[in-house]
Backbone bond lengths (Angstrom), bond angles and torsions (degrees), N, CA, C in turn:
res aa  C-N    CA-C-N  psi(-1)  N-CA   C-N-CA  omega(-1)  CA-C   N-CA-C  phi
1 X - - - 1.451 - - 1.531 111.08 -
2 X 1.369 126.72 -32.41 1.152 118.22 -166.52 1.584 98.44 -87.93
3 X 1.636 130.46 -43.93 0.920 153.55 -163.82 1.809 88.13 -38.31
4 X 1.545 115.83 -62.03 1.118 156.46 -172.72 1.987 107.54 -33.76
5 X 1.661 100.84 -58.34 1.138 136.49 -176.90 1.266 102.96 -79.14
6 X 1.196 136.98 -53.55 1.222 127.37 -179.76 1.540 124.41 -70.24
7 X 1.485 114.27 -35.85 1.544 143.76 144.34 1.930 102.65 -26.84
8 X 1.616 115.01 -58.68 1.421 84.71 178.18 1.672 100.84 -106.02
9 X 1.221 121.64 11.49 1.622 95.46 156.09 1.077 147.60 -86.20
10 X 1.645 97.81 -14.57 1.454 123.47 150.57 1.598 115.46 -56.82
11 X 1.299 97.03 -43.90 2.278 96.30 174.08 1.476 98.18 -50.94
12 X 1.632 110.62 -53.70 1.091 87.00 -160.53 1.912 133.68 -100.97
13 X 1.611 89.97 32.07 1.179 94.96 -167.89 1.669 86.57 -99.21
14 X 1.650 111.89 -34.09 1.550 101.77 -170.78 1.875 96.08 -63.94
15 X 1.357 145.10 -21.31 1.400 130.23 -176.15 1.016 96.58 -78.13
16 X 1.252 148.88 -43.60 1.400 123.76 168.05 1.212 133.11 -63.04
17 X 1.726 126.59 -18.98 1.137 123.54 170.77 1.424 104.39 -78.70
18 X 1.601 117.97 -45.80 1.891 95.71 167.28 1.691 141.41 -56.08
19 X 1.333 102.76 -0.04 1.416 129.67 177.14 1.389 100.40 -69.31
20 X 1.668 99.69 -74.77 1.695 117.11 -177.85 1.510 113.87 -55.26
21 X 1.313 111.74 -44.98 1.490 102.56 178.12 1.848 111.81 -63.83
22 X 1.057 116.30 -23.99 1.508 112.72 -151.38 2.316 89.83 -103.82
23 X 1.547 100.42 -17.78 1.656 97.35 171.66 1.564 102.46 -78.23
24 X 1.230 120.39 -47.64 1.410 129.46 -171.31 1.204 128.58 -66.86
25 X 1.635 115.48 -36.12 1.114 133.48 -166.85 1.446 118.94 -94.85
26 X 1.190 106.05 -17.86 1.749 141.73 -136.33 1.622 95.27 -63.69
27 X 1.614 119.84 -56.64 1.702 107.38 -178.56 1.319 112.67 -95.54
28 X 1.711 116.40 35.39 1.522 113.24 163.09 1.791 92.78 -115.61
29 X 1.035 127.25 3.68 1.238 107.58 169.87 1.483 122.03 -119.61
30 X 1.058 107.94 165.48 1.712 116.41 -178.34 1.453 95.68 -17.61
31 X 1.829 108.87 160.26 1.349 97.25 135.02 1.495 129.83 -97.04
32 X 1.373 98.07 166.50 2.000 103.42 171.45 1.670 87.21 74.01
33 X 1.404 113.78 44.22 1.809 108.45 174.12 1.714 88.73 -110.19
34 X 1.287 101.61 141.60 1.345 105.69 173.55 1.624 117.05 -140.61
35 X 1.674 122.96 131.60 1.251 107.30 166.77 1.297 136.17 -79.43
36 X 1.098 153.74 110.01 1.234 151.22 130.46 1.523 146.53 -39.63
37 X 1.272 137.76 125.98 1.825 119.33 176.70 1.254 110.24 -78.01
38 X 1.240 146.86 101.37 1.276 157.48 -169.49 1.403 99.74 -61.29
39 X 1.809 111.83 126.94 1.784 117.72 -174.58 0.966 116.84 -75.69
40 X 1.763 108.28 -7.54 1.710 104.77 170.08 1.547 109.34 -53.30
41 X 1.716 92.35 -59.26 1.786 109.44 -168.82 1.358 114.63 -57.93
42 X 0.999 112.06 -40.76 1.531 116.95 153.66 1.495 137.06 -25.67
43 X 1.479 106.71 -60.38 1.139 123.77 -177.13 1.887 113.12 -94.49
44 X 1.460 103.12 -0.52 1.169 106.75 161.33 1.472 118.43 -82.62
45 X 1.490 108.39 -48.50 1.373 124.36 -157.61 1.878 80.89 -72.01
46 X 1.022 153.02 -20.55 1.650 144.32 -138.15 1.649 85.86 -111.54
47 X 1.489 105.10 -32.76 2.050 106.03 -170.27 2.029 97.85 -80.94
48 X 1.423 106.40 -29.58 0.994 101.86 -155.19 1.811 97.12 -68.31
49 X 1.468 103.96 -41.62 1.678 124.49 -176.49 1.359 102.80 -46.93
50 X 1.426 122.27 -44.55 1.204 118.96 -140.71 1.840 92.20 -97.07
51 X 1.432 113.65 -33.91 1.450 120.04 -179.51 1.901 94.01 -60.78
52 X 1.375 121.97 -69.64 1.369 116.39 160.13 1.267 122.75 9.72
53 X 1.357 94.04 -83.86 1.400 107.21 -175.46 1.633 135.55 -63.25
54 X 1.303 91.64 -31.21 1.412 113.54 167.09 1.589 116.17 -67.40
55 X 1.344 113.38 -44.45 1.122 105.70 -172.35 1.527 115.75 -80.76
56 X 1.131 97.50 -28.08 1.873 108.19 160.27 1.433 127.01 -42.86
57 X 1.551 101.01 -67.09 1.182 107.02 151.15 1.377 154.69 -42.55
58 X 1.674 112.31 -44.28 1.261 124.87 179.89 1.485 113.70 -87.74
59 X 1.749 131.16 1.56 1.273 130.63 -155.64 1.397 97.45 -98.45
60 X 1.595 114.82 -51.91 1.220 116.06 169.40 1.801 121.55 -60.95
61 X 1.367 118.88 -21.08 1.170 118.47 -176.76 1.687 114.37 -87.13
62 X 1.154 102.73 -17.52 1.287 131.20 176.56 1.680 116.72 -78.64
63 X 1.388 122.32 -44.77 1.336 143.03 161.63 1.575 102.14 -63.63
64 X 1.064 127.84 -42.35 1.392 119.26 -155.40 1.423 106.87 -97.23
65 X 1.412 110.11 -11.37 1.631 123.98 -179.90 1.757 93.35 -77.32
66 X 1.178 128.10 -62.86 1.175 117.21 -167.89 1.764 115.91 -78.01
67 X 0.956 99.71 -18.72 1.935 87.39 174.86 2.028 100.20 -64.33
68 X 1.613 71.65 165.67 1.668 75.35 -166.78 1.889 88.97 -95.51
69 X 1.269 145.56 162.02 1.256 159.71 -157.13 1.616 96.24 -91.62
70 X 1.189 104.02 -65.56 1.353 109.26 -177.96 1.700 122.48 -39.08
71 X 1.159 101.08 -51.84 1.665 137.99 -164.31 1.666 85.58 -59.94
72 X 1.392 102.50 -74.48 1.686 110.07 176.10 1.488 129.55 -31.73
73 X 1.237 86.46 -61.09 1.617 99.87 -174.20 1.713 95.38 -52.96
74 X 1.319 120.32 -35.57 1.809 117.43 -155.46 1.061 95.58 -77.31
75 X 1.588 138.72 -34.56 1.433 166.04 -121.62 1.788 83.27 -110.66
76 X 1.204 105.95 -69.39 2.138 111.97 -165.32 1.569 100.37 -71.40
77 X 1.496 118.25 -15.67 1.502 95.50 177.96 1.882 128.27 -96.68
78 X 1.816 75.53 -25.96 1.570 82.03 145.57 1.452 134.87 -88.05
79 X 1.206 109.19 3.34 1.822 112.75 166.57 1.398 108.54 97.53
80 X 1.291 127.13 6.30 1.455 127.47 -179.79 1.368 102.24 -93.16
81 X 1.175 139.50 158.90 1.572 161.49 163.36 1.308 105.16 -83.02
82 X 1.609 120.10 -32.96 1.421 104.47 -167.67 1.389 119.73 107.52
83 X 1.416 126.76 138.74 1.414 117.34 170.83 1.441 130.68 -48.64
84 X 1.485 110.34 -50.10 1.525 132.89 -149.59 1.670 87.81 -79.38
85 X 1.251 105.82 -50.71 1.811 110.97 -178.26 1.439 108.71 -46.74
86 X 1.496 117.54 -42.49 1.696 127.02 -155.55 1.581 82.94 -87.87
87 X 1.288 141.98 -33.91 1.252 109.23 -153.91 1.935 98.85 -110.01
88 X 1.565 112.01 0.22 1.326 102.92 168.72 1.078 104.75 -68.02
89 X 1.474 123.73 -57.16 1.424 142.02 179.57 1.485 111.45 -21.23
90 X 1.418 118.49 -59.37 1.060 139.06 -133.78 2.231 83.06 -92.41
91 X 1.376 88.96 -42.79 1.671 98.60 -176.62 1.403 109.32 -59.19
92 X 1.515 121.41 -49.96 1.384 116.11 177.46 1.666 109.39 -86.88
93 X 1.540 138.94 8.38 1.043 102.26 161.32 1.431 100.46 -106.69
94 X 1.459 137.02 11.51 1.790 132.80 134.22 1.261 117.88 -23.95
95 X 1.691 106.44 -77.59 1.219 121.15 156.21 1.187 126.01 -11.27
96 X 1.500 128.33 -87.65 0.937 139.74 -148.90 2.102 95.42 -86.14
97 X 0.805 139.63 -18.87 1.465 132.80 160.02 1.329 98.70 -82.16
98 X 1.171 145.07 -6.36 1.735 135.17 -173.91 1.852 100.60 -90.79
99 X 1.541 88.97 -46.73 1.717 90.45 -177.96 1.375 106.31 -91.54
100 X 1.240 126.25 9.65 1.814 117.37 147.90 1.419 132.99 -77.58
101 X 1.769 85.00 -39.27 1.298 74.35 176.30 1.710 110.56 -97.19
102 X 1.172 136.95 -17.75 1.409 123.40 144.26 1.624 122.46 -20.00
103 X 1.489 114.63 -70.47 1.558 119.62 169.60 1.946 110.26 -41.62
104 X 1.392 106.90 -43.77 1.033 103.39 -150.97 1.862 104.92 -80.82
105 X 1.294 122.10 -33.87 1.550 126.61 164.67 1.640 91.02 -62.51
106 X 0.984 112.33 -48.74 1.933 85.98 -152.04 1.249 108.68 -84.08
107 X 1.353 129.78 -5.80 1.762 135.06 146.55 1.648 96.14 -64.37
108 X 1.093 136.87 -55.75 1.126 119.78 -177.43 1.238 134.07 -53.80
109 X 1.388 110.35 -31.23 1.706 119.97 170.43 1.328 114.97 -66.57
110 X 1.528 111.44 -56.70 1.230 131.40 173.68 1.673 92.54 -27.01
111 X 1.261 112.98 -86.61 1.585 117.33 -159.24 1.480 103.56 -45.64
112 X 1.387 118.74 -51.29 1.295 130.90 175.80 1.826 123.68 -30.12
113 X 1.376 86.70 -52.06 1.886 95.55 174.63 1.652 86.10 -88.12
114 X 1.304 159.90 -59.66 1.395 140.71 -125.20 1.861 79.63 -90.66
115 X 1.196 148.82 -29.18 1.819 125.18 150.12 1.089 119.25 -65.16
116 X 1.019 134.24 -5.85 1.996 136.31 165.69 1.271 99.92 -60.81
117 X 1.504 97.62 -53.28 1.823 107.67 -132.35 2.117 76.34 -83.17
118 X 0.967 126.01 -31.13 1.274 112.71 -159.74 1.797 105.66 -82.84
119 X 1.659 116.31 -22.19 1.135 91.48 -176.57 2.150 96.23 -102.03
120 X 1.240 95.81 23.02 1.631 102.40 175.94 1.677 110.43 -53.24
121 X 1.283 118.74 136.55 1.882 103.46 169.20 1.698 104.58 -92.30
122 X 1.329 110.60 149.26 1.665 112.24 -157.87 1.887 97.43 -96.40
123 X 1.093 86.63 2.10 1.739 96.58 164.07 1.591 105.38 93.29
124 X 1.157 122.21 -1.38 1.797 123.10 -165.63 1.829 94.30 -135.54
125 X 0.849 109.39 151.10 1.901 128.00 163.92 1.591 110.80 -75.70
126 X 1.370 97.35 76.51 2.027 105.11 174.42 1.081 103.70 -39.28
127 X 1.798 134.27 -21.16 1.420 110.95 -168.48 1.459 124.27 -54.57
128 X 1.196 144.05 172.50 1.232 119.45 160.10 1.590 134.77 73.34
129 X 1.392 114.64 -32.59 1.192 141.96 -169.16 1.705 103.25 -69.87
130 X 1.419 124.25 140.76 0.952 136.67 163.89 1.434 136.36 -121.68
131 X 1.406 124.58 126.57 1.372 112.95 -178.03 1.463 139.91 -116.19
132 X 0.980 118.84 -177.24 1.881 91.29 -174.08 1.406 101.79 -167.20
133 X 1.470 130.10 156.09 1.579 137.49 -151.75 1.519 77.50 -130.95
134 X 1.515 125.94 133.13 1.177 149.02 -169.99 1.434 109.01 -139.50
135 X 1.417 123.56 109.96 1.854 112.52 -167.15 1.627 78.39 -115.01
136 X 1.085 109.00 154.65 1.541 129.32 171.52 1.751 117.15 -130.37
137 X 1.183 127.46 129.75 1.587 115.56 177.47 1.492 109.51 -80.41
138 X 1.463 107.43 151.05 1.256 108.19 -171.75 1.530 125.68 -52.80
139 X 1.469 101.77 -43.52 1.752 103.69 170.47 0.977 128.35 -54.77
140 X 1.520 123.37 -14.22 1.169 128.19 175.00 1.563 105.91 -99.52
141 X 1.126 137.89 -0.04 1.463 140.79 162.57 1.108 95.67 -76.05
142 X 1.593 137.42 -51.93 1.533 148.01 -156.32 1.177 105.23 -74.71
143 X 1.323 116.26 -10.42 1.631 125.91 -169.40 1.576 95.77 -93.07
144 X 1.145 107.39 -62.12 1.675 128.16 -160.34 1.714 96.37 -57.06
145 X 1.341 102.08 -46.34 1.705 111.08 -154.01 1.891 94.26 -52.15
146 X 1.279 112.55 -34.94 1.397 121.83 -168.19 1.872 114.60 -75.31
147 X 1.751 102.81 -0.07 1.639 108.02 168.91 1.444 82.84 -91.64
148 X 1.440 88.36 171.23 2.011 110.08 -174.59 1.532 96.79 -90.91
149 X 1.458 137.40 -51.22 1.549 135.01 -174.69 1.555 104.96 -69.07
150 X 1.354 135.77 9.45 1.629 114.41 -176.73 1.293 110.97 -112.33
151 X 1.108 110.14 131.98 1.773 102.24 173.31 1.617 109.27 -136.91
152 X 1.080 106.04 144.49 1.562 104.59 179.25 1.506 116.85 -102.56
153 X 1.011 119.15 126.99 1.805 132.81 -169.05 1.380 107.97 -105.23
């Protein structure tokens, strides 16, 4: 359930960040640029929630199907949890420090190169420099492609 909840607050936190990026950003980019949430990503992020959740769900139901009742009950009155309990436990909080700190280096690099790349020189004197967004229709690429000097990159 939460897996679920967080799945669309994450949807809807990325529509507000395409809001902000596209108010903020708005006269450094093309014109007629527009953001969108792509229904691929969408429909990934909705499988990913729902696998989440499922697997959340079904691990403990799954564990608790095979202990024997008896065994348990003898296990909780003497105060033990049990083997199988201690070592799932023990499996998902592996897990869950393996994929932190995974997230947590590769956000770190990330930031790491995006201050490289920003005090990088782009090899030319921006002063002065002008730029410009040029759309061409395809038939007219199909036209061009057939001179010997045009090439499209």
């Amino acid at each position: 359930m939460f897996s679920l909840i967080a799945g669309a607050l994450g949807t809807v936190l990325g529509i507000f960040v395409l809001s902000a990026i596209e108010k903020f950003m708005g006269p450094q980019l093309p014109p007629n640029t527009q953001f969108t949430l792509n229904a691929r990503a969408l429909l990934f992020t909705t499988a990913i929630s729902i696998a989440a959740a499922m697997l959340v769900g079904l691990a403990p139901a799954i564990h608790a199907s095979r202990t024997n009742v008896g065994d348990a009950l003898k296990d909780y009155v003497r105060g033990s949890t049990g083997e199988r309990a201690g070592s799932m436990r023990a499996i998902l909080i592996v897990g869950e420090v393996a994929l932190s700190v995974v997230l947590l280096v590769g956000s770190t690099l990330l930031l790491i190169s995006f201050l490289k790349l920003q005090s990088t020189s782009p090899g030319f004197e921006p002063k002065g420099a002008a730029t410009a967004f040029v759309e061409s229709q395809s038939t007219a690429i199909k036209h061009l492609r057939s001179r010997p000097n045009f090439s499209v990159r």
